[in-house]
VEXDREN-2710 file (C-alpha; in Angstrom, 1 decimal):
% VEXDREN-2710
k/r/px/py/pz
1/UNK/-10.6/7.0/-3.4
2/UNK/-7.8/5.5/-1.2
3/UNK/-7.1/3.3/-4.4
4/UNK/-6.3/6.2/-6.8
5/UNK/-4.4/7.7/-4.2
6/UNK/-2.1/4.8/-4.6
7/UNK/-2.3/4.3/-7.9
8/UNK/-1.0/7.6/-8.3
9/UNK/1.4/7.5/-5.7
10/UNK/2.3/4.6/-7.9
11/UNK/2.5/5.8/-11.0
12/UNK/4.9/9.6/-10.1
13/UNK/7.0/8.1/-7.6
14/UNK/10.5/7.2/-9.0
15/UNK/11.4/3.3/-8.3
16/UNK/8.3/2.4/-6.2
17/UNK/8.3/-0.9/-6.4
18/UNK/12.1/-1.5/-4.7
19/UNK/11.2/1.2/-2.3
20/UNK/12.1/0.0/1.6
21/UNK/9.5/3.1/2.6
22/UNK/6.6/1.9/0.0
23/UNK/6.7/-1.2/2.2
24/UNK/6.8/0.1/5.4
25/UNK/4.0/2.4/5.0
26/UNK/2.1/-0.6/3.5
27/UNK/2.8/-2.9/6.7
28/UNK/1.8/0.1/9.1
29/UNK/-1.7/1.0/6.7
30/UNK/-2.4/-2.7/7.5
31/UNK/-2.0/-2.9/11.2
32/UNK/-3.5/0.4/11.7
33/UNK/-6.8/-1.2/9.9
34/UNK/-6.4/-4.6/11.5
35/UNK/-6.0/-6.4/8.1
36/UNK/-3.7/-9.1/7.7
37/UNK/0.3/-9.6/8.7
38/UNK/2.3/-11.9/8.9
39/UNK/4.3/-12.5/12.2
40/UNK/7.7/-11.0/11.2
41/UNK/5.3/-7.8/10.2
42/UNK/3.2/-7.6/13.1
43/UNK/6.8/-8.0/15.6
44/UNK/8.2/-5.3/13.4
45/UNK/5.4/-2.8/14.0
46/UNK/5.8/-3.8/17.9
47/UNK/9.2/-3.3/18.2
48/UNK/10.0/0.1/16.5
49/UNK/6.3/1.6/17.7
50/UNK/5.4/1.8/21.4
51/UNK/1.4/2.3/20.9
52/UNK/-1.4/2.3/18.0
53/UNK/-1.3/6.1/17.5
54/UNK/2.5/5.9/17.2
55/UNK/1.9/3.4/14.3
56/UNK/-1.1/5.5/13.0
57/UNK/0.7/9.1/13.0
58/UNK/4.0/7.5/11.4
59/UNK/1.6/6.3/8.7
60/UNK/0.2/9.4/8.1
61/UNK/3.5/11.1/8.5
62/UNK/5.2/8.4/5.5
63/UNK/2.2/8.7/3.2
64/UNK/2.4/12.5/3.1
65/UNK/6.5/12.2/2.3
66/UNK/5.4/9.7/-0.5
67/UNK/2.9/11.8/-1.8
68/UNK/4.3/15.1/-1.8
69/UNK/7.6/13.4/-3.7
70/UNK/4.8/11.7/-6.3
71/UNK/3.6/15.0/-6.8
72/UNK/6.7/16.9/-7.2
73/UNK/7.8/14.2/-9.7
74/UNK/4.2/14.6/-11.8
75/UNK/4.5/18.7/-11.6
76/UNK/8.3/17.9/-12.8
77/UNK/7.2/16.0/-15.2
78/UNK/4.2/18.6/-16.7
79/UNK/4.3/21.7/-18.9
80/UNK/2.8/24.4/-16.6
END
């Protein structure tokens, strides 16, 4: 499911692949599900979030932003 999500999110959201946001919220999805970083990631997670749920709620948060833009892009994009 979390892969269609993305694919999605992919897919609607105007230039996602030069996006600065696309890549934070895929360096925070990884350290909140202890997968794999590189150093310079894992510093930059440590030095702009004080705890875990800090990183955890900003993911949450910057997922919903992309999301909700994808969506208004699609909806923008579709006869209703």
């Amino acid at each position: 499911m979390y892969s269609n999500f993305w694919h999605f999110i992919e897919s609607y959201l105007p230039n996602y692949y030069t996006r600065d946001d696309v890549l934070l919220s895929d360096m925070l999805f990884r350290y909140v599900t202890n997968d794999s970083m590189s150093f310079e990631d894992m510093q930059y997670i440590k030095d702009n979030y004080s705890t875990y749920n800090d990183a955890r709620n900003a993911c949450k948060e910057l997922d919903i932003k992309l999301a909700t833009e994808a969506l208004n892009n699609y909806f923008g994009k579709q006869p209703l």
